[in-house]
TILUM-225706 format. One record per atom (N, C-alpha, C, O): residue in three letters; x, y, z. Coordinates in steps of 0.2 Angstrom, whole numbers, plus 5000, padded with zeros to 4 digits. Last residue first. Layout:
TILUM-225706
ALAXYZ
...
END
This chain:
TILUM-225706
UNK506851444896
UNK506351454903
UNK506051534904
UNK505651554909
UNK506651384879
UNK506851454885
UNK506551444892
UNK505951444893
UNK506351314869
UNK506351294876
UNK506551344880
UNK506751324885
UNK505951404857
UNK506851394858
UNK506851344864
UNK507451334865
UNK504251424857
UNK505051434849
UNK505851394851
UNK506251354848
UNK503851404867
UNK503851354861
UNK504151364856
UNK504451334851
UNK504551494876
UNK504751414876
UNK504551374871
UNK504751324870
UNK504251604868
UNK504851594870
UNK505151514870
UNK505651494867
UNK502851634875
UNK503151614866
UNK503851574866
UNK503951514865
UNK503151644887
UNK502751604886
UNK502751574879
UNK502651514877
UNK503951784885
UNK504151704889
UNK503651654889
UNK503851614893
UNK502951864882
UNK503351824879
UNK504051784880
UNK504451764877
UNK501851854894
UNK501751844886
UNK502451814883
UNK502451754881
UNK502751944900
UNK502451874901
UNK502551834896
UNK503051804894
UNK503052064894
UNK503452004897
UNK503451944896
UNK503751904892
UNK501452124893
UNK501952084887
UNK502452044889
UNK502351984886
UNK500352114898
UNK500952094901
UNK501352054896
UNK501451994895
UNK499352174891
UNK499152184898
UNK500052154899
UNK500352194902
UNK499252114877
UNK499352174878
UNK499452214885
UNK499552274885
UNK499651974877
UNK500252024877
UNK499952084879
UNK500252114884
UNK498751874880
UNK499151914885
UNK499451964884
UNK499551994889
UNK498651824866
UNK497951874871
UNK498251914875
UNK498051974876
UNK499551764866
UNK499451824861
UNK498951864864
UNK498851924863
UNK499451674873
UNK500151704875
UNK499951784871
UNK500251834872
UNK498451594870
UNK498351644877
UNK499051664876
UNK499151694881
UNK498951554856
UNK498351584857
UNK498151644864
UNK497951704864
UNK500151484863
UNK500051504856
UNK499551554857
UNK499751614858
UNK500551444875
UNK501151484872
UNK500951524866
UNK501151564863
UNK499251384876
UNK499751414883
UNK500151464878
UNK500051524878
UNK499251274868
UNK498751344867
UNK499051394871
UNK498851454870
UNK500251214870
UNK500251234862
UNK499651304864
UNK499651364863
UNK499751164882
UNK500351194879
UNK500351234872
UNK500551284870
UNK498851064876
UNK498651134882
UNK499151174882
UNK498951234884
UNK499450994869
UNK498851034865
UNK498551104870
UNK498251154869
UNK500150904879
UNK500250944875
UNK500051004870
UNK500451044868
UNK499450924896
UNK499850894889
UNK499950954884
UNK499951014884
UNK500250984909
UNK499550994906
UNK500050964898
UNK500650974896
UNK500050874925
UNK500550914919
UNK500050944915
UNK499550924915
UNK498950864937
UNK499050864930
UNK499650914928
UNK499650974929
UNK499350854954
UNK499150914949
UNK499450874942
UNK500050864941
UNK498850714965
UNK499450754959
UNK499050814955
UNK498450814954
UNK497550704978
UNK497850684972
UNK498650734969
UNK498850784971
UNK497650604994
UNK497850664991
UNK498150654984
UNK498650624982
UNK495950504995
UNK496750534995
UNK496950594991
UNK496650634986
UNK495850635007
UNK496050545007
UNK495650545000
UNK495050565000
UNK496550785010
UNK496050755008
UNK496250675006
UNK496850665003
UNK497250865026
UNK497250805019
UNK497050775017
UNK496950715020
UNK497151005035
UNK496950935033
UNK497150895027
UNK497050935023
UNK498351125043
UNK497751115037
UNK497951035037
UNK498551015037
UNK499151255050
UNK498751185052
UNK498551175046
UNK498551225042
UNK500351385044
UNK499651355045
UNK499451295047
UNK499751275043
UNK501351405035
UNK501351425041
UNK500851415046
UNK500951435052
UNK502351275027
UNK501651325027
UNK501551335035
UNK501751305040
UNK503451195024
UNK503451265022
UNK502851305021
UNK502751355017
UNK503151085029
UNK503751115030
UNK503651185029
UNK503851235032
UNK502051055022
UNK501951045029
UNK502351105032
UNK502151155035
UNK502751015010
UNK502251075011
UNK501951085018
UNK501651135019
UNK503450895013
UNK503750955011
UNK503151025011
UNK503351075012
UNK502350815017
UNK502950835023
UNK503150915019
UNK503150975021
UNK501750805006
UNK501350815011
UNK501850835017
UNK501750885021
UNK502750834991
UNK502550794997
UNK501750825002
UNK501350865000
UNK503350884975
UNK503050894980
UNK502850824985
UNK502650774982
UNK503350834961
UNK503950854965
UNK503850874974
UNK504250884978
UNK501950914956
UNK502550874955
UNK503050894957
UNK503350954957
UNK500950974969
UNK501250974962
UNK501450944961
UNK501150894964
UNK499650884976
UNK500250924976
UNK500450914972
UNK500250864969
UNK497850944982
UNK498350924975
UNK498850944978
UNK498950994981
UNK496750974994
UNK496750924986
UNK497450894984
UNK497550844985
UNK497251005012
UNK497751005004
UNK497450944999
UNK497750894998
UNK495851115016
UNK496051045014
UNK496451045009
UNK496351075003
UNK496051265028
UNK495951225023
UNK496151135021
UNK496551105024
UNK494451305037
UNK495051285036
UNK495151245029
UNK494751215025
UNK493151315038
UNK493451295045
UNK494151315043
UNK494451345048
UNK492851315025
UNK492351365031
UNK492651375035
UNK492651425038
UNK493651255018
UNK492751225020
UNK492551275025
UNK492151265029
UNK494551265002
UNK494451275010
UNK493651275010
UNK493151295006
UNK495951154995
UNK495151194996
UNK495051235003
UNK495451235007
UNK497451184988
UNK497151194995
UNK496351184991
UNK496251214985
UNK498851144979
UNK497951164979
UNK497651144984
UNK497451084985
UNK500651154979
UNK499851134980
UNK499151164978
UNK499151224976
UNK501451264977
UNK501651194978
UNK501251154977
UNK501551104974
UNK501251394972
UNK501851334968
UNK501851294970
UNK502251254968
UNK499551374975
UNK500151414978
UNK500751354973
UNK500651304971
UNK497851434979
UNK498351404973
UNK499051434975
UNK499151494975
UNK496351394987
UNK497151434988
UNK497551394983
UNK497651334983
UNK494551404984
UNK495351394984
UNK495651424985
UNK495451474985
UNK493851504990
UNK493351424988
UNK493951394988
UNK494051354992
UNK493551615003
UNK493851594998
UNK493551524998
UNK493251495002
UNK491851695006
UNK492551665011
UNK492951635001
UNK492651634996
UNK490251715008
UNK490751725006
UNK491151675008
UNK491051625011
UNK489351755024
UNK489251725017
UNK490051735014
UNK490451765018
UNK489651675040
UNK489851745038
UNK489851715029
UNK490151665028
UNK489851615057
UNK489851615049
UNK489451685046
UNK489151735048
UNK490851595071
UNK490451655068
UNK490451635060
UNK490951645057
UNK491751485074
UNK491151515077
UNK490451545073
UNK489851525073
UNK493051595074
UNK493051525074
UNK492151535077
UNK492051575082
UNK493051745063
UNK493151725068
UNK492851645071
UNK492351625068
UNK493251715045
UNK492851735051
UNK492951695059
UNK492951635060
UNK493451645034
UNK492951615035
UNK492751665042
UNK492151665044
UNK494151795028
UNK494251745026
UNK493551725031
UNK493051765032
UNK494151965026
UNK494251925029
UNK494151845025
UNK494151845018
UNK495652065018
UNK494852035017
UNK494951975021
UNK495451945021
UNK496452105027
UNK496452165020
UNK495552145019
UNK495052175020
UNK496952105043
UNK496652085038
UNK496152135032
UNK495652175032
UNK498752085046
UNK498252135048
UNK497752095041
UNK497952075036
UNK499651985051
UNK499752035054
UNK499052095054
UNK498852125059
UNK498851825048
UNK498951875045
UNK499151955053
UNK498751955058
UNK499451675056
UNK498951735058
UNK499351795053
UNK499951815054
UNK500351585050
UNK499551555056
UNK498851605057
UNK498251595058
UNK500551605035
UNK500451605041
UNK500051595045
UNK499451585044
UNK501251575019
UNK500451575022
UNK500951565029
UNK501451535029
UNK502451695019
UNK501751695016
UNK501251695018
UNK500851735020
UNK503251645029
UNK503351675028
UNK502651735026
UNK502451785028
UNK503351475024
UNK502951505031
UNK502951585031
UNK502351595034
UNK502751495008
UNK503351505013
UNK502851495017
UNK502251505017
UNK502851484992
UNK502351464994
UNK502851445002
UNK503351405001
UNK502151594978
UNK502751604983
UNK502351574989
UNK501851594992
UNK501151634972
UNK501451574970
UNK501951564975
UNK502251514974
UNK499351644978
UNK500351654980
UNK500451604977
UNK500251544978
UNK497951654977
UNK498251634975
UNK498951664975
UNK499051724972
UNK496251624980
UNK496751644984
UNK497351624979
UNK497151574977
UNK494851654974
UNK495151604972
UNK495951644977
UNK496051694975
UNK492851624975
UNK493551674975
UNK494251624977
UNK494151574981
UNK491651634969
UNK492151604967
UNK492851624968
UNK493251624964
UNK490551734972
UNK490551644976
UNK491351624974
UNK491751594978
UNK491251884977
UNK491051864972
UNK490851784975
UNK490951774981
UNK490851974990
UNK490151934983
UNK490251904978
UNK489851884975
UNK491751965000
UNK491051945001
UNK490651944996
UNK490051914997
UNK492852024993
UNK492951954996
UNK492051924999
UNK491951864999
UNK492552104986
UNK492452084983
UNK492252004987
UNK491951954985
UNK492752204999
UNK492152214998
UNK491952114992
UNK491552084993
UNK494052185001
UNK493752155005
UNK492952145003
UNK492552095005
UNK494652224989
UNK494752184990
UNK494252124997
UNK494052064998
UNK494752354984
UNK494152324984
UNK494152264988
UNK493652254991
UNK496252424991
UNK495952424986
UNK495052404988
UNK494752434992
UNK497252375001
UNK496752335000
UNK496352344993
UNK496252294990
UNK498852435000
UNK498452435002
UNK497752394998
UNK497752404992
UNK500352434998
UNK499752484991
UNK499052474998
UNK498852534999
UNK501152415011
UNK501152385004
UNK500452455002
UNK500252505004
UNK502652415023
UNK502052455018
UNK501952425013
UNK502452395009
UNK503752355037
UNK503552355027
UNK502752355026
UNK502352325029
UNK503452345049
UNK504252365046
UNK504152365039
UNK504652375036
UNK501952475054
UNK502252395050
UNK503252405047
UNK503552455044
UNK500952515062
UNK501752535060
UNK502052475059
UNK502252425063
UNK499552535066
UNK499852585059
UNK500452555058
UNK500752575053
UNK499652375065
UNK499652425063
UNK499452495068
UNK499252495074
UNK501252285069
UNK500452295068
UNK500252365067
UNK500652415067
UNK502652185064
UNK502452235070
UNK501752245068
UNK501452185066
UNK502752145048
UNK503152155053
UNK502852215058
UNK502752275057
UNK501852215035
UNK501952175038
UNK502552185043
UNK502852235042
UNK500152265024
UNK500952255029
UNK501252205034
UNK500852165037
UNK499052245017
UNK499252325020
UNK500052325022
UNK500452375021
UNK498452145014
UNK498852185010
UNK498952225010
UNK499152265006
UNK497951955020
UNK498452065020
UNK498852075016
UNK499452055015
UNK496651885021
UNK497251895019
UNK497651945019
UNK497251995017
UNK495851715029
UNK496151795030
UNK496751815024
UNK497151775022
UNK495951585030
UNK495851635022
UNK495651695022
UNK495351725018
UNK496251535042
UNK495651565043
UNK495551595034
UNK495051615033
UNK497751515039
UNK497551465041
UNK496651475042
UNK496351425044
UNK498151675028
UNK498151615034
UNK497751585037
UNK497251605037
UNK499451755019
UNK498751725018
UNK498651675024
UNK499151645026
UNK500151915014
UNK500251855020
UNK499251825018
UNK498751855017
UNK500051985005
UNK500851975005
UNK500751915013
UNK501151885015
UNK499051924993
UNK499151964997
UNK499951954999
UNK500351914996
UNK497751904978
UNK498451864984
UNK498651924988
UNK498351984985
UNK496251854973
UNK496551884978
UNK497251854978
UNK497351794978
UNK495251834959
UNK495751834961
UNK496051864968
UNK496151924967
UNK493351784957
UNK493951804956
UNK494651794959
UNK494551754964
UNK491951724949
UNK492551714952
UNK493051764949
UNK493251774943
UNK490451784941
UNK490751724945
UNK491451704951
UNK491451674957
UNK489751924943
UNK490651914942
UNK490651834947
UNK490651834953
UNK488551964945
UNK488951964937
UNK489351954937
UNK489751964932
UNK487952024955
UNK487951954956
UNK488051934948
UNK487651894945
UNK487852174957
UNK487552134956
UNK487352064955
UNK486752044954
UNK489252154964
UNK488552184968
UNK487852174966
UNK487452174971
UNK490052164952
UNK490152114957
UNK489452104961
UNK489152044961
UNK489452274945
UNK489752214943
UNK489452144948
UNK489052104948
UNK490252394955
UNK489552344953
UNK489352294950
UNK488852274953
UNK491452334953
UNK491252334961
UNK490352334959
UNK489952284960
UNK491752364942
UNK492152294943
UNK491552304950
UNK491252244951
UNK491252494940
UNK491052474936
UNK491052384939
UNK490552354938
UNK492452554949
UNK491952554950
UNK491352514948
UNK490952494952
UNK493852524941
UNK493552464946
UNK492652484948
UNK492252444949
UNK493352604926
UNK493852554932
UNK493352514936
UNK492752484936
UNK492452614916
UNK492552664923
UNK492952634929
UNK492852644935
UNK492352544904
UNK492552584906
UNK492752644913
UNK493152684913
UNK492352364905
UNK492452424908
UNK492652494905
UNK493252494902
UNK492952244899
UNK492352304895
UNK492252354899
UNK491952394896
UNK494452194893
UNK494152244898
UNK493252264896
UNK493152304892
UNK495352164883
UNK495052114887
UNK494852144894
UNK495052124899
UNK496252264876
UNK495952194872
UNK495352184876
UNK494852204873
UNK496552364888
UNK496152384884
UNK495852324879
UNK495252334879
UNK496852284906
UNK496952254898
UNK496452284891
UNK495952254888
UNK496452334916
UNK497452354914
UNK497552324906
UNK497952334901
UNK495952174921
UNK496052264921
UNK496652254920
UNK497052214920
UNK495052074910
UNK495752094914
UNK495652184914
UNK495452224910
UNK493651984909
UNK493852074912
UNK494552074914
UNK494652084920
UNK492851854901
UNK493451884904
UNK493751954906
UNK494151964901
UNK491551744899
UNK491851834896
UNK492251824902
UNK492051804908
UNK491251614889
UNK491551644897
UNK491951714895
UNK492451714891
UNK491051564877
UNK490451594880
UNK490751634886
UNK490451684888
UNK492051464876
UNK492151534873
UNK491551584874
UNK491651634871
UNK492751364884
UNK492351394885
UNK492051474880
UNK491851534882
UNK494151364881
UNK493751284881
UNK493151304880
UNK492851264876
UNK494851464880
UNK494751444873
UNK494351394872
UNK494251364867
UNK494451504894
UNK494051544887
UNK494151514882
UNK493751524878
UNK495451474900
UNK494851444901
UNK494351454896
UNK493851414894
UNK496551544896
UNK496351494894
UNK495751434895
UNK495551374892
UNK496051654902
UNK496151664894
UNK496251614891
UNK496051604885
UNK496251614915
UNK495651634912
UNK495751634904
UNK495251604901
UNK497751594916
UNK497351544917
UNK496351554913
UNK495951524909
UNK498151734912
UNK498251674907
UNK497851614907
UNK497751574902
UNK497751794923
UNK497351814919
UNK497651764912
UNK497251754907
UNK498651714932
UNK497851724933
UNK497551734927
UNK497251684924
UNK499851764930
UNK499551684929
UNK498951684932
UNK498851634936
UNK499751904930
UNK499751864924
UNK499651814922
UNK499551804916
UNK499152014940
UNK499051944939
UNK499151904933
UNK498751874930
UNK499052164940
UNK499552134940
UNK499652034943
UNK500052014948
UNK497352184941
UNK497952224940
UNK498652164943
UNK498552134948
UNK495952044943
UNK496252104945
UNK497052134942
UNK497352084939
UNK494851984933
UNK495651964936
UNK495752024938
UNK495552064934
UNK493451894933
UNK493751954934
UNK494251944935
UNK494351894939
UNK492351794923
UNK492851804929
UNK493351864926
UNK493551884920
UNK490751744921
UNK491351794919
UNK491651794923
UNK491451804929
UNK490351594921
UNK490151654916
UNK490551704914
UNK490651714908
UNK490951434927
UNK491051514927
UNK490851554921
UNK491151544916
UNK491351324921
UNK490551334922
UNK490651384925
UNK490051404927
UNK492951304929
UNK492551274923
UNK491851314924
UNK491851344929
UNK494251384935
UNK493551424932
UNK493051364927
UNK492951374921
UNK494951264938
UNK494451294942
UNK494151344940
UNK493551344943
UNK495451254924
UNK495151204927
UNK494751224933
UNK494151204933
UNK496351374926
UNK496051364919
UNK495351294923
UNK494651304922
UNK497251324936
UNK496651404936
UNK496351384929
UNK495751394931
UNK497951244929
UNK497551214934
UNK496951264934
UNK496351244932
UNK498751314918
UNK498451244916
UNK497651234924
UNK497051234923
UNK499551394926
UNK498951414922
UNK498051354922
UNK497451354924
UNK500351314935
UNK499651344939
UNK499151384934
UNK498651394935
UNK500751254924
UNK500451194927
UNK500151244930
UNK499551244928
UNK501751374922
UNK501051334914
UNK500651274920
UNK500151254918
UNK502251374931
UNK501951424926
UNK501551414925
UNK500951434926
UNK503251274931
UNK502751274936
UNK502151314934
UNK501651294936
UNK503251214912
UNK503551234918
UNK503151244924
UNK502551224923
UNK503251074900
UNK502751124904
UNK503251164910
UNK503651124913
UNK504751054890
UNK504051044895
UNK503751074898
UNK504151114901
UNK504951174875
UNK505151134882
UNK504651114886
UNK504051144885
UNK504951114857
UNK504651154864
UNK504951124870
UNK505151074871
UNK506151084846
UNK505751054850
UNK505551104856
UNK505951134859
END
């Protein structure tokens, strides 16, 4: 017998639901439940072309990210991926660093990459930590990699459309964000508790779908196989639980 869906497969399950009527969605480098979300949005939609970088199968790029930046610029990439090591209460986010301010952070990260550019064309940008801490989201990002809605005031095209995190599903409206969904096992307190941020609650606030069974079956069966060649691991921990219940 398979094991029941884990938090894994619920944020696949969901991201798969957030790209509905998306044409092509782009995942960036080291996203697994990103790009499995996508992979299963694809088996609902098989017209939705999907770009994992890092993935020879499921790439049509040749010239890296270049290629991903034009793309984008011509208005060819419905939605994409952002997380960073701090996301905040404006859908700012940073990926430079943290503790103290810049240049001198007590912790370096890779740095932004496209991130900011992207954060302005794609429409469908999708914020996503699964690691869901005061820590994380904050009142105020240390340093901003890609802005989010913009100084209070000041509108500006672009901005994230969701925030997906292991606990919840945030929207956000330009101002801030609204908590749609909490997981199972989750509260409005308990996520309060553990977010660094202000944010509203949508009346009412709905559950995140388990995903049944046949969405499961495709999770470990079809998209696990897709996956392999970008994140084999993954991948097979995903098989895993339909062979043995394995976490």
């Amino acid at each position: 017998m398979s094991a029941p869906a884990s938090r894994r497969e619920l944020l696949i399950a969901t991201i798969a639901e957030l790209l509905a009527g998306c044409r092509h969605v782009a995942v960036g480098a080291a996203s697994p439940i990103p790009a499995a979300g996508a992979l299963l949005a694809r088996t609902r939609d098989p017209g939705l072309r999907v770009s994992l970088l890092g993935s020879p199968a499921h790439n049509g790029f040749t010239d890296g990210g270049k290629e991903l930046f034009d793309c984008a610029a011509q208005g060819r990439i419905d939605a994409f991926f952002l997380s960073g090591a701090q996301i905040d209460g404006r859908g700012n986010v940073n990926l430079l660093g943290v503790g103290g301010s810049y240049p001198r952070f007590e912790r370096r990260f890779q740095g932004c990459f496209g991130a900011p550019y992207l954060a302005f064309l794609v429409p469908r940008l999708i914020l996503f930590r699964e690691e869901h801490t005061p820590a994380t989201l904050v009142e105020r990002v240390d340093f901003v990699s890609a802005p989010g809605s913009g100084p209070p005031g000041v509108h500006r095209p672009g901005g994230p459309a969701f925030l997906l995190t292991g606990r919840c599903l945030f929207r956000f409206t330009g101002e801030g964000f609204v908590l749609e969904r909490l997981h199972p096992g989750e509260t409005v307190a308990s996520v309060r508790a553990a977010t660094g941020f202000a944010f509203t609650v949508a009346t009412p606030v709905a559950t995140s779908s388990v995903p049944d069974a046949a969405t499961l079956e495709t999770i470990r069966g079809p998209v696990a196989r897709a996956l392999a060649d970008a994140y084999p691991r993954f991948a097979a921990r995903l098989t895993e639980r339909a062979l043995c219940g394995k976490s």
